[in-house]
C-alpha positions in Angstrom: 91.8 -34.4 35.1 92.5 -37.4 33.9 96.7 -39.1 33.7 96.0 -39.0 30.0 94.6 -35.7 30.0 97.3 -34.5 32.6 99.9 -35.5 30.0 98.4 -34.0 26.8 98.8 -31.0 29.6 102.6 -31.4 29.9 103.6 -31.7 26.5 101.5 -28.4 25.7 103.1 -26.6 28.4 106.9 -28.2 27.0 105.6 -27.1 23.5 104.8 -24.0 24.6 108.3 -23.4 26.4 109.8 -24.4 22.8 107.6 -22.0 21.1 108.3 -19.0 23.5 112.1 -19.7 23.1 112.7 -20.3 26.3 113.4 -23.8 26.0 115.3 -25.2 22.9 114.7 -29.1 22.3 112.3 -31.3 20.4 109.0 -31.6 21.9 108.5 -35.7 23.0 105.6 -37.4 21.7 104.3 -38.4 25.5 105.2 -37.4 28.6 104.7 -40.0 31.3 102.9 -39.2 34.5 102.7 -41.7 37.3 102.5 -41.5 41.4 104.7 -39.7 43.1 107.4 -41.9 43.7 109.4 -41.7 47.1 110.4 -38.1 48.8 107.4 -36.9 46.0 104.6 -34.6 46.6 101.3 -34.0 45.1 98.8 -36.0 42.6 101.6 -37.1 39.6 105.2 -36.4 39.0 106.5 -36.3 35.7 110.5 -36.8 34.9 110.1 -34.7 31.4 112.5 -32.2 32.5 115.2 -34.7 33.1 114.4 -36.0 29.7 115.2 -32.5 28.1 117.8 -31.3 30.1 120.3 -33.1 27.5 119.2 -32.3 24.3 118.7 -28.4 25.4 121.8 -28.5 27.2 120.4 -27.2 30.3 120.2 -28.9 33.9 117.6 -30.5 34.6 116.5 -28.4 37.7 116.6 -25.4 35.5 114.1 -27.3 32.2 111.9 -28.3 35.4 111.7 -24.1 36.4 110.6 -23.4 32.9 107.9 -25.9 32.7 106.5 -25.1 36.2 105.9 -21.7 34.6 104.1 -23.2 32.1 102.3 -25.9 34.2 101.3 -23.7 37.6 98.0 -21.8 35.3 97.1 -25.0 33.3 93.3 -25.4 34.3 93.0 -28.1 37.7 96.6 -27.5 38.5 96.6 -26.2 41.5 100.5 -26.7 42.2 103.5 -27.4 40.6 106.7 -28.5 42.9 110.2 -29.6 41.7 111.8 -32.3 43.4 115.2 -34.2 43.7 117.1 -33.4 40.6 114.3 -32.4 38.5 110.8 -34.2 38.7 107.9 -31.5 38.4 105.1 -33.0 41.2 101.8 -31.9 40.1 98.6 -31.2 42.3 95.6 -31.5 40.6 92.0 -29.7 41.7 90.4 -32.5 43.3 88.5 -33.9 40.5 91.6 -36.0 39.5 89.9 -39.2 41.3 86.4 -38.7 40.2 87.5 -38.3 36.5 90.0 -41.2 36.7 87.1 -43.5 37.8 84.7 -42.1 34.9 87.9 -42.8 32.6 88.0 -46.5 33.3 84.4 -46.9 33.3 83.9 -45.1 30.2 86.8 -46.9 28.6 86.3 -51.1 30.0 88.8 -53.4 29.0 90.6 -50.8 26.8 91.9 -48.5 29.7 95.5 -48.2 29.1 95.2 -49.1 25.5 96.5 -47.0 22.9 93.9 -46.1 20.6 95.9 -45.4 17.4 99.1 -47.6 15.8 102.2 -46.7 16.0 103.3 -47.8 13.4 106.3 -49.6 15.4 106.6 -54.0 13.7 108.0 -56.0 16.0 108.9 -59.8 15.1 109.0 -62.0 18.1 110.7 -65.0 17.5 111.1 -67.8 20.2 112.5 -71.0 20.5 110.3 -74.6 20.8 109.9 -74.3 24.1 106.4 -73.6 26.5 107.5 -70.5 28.7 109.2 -69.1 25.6 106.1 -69.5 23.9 103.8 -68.3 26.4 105.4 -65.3 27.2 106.0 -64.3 23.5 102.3 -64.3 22.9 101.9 -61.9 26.5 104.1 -59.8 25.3 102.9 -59.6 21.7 99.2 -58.9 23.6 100.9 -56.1 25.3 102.9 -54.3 22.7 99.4 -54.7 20.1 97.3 -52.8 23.7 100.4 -49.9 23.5 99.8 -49.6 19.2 102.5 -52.2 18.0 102.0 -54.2 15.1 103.3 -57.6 15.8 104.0 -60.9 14.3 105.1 -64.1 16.3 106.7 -67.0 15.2 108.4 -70.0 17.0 111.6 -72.5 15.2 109.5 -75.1 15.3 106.2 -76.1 15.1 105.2 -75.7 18.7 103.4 -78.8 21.1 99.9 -79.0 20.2 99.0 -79.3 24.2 100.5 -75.9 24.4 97.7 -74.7 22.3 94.8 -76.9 23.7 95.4 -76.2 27.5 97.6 -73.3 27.2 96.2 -71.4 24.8 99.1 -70.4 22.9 99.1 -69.7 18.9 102.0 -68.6 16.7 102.0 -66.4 13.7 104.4 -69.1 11.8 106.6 -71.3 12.8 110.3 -72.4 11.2 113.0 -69.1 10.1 111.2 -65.9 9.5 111.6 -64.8 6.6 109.4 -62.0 6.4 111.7 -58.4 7.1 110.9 -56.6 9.8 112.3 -53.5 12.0 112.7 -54.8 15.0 113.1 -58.4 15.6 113.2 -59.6 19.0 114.0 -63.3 20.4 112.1 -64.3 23.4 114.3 -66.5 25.5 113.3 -66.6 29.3 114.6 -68.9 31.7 113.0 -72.5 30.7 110.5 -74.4 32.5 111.9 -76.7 34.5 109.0 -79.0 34.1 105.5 -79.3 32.1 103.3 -76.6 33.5 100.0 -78.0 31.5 99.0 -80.0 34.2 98.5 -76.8 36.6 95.4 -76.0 33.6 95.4 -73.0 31.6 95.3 -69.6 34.3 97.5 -71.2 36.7 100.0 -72.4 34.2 100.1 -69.3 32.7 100.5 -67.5 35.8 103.3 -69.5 37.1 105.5 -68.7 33.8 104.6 -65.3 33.7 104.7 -63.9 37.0 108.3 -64.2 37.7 111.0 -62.0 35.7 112.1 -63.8 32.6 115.4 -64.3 34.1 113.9 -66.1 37.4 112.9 -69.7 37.1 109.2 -70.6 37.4 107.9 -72.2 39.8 105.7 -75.3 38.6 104.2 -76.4 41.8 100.3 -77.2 43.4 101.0 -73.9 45.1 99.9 -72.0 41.9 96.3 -73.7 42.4 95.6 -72.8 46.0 92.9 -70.6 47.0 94.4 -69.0 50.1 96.0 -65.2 50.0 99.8 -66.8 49.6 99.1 -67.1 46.3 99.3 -64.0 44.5 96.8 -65.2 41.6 94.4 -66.4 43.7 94.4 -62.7 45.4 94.1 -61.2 41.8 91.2 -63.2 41.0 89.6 -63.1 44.6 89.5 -59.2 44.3 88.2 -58.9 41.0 85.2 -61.2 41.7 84.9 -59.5 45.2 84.2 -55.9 43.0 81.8 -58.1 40.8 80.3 -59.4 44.3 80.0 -55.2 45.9 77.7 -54.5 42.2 75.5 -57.6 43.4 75.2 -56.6 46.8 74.9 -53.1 46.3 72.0 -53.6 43.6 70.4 -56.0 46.3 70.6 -53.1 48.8 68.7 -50.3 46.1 71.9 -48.3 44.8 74.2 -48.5 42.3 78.0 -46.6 41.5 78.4 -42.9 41.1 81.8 -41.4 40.6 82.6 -38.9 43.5 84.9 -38.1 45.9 86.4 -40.9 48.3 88.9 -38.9 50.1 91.7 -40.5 51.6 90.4 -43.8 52.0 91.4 -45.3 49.1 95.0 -43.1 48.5 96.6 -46.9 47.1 93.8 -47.9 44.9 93.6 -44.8 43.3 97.2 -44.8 42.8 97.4 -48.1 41.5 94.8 -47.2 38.6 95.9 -44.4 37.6 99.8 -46.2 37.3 98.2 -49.1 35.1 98.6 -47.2 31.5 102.1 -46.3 32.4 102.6 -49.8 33.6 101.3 -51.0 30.4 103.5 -49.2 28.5 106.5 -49.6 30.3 105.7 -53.7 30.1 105.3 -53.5 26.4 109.0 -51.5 26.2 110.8 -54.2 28.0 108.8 -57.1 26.8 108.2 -57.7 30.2 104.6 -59.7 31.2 105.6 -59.9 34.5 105.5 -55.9 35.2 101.9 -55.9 34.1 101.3 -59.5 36.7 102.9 -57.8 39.3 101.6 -54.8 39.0 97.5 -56.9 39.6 98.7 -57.8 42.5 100.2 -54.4 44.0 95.6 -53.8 42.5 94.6 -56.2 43.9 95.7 -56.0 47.6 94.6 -52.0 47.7 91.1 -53.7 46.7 91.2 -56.4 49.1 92.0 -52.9 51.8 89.9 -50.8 50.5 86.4 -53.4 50.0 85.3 -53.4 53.1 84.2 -49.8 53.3 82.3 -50.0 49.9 78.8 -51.0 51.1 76.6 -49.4 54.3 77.1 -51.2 57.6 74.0 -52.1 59.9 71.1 -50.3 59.3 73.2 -46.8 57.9 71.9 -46.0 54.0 73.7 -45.7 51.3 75.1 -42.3 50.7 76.9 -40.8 48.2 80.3 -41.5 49.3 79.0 -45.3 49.2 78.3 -44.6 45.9 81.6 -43.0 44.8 83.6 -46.1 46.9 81.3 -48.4 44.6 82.2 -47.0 41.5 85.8 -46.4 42.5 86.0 -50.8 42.9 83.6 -50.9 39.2 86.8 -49.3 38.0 89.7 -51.5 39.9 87.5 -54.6 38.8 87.6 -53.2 35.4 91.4 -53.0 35.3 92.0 -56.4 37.1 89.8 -58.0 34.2 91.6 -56.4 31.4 95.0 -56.8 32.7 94.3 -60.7 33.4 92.8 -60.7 29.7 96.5 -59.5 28.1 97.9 -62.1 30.1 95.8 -64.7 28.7 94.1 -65.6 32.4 90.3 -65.6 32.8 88.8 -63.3 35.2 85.7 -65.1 36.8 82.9 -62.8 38.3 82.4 -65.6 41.3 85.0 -67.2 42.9 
């Protein structure tokens, strides 16, 4: 089971609660399940009973009771455990890896992507001025992946150097004057200096990494290859996935989805955590959730890589297989997450 397919689970065992009468509160249009967090157990935890508790003016730890009901017979659930003050911990079957892995594969670049609008129109508008501008158009990437429909404008006609090193494009430029819902100013910390000389991924990078309240950091350190520099690890393990394919193909076998075990507990957790990352990014216009969130990727890849491919003279088996397939899919979210931030994603490095 799939995180998607575990949540479409949740809210049918929530709507199914409402429907029985035991539960009395609007069913939520998603319920989020990530990695256990802290003091968790299990596969996923989900905080929809929390969520309910107010509007069916019950405690949480009693919502949480009613779900688990629901939850505990829902096919590859094999247990259902409440903890702290009402998260339902989930224990899939065992399949939960294998059919993450098929997921992203399946899916490329739009893993994590919402596949139908919204219909939410956001207007982000952002003042003449290059990390304003660059994150505006990261965010606007990220709230059109989670279904947003989004227009971006700047107040005034924005550097033309921004565009031809940086990228960066506006909708318009000047007041908006088209109406719309939501309109949201995108006003980070400035750039203390002119980031364009640091070329397009490692300019972007620098103003996007750090929280929009931190100041960037404009410095040669952005360029170096060496594992200091969080990009440079990003990129590194994404090519090093496109590297195992190569050297796997060279050695007669290619990916299968299967079972890796325990090997690879942080990789899998950090894929499966990329949707919700996604979508938690695009609610707080926040780029720098999704950048650090390829690096937390990243280093379970750089962890996990070097068991991938047969040592010696040992053949590949089936587990090799599965361990190959399982860094196909990491490579494939490193790629697509590096894409919404505007930063290529080269196969050598």
């Amino acid at each position: 089971m799939t995180p998607v397919e575990l949540s479409r689970t949740v809210l049918r065992a929530v709507r199914r609660a409402v429907d029985s009468g035991e539960l009395v509160a609007p069913v939520p249009e998603c319920a989020q399940v990530v990695p256990p967090g802290p003091g968790g157990r299990g596969d996923y935890a989900t905080n929809v009973a929390l969520r309910l508790a107010r509007p069916a003016g019950r405690p949480p730890q009693e919502v949480a009771r009613i779900l688990r009901s629901h939850l505990a017979d829902a096919e590859g659930v094999t247990g259902v455990d409440i903890t702290g003050p009402g998260f339902l911990n989930i224990t899939l079957d065992g399949s939960g890896e294998q059919a993450l892995v098929v997921e992203i594969l399946r899916r490329g670049a739009r893993y994590g992507v919402v596949d139908e609008p919204t219909g939410e129109l956001v207007q982000l508008h952002h003042p003449r001025e290059v990390r304003a501008a660059v994150t505006a158009q990261a965010v606007a990437r990220i709230l059109r992946s989670q279904g947003a429909l989004v227009r971006t404008s700047c107040e005034d006609e924005p550097d033309p150097a921004w565009a031809a090193v940086l990228g960066v494009s506006v909708d318009a430029h000047g007041t908006p004057t088209a109406p719309a819902p939501l309109k949201v100013n995108v006003r980070p910390v400035p750039a203390g200096q002119d980031p364009t000389p640091l070329g397009r991924d490692a300019a972007r990078w620098a103003l996007l990494h750090p929280a929009s309240h931190d100041h960037p950091r404009i410095t040669a350190d952005n360029l170096a290859q060496r594992e200091t520099n969080p990009l440079f690890r990003v990129r590194y393990a994404h090519a090093r996935t496109r590297a195992l394919s190569r050297n796997a193909a060279a050695l007669g076998f290619t990916s299968a989805p299967g079972d890796v075990q325990d090997e690879a507990t942080h990789l899998v957790d950090a894929l499966a955590a990329y949707p919700h990352t996604l979508a938690t990014a695009a609610r707080h216009r926040a780029p720098d959730r999704l950048a650090r969130h390829l690096v937390t990727t990243a280093d379970a890849v750089l962890a996990f890589q070097h068991t991938v491919l047969p040592l010696g003279d040992e053949k590949p088996s089936a587990a090799h297989r599965a361990r190959l397939a399982l860094a196909e899919a990491a490579g494939t979210v490193l790629a697509g997450g590096l894409s919404l931030l505007g930063i290529d994603a080269p196969e050598h490095l």
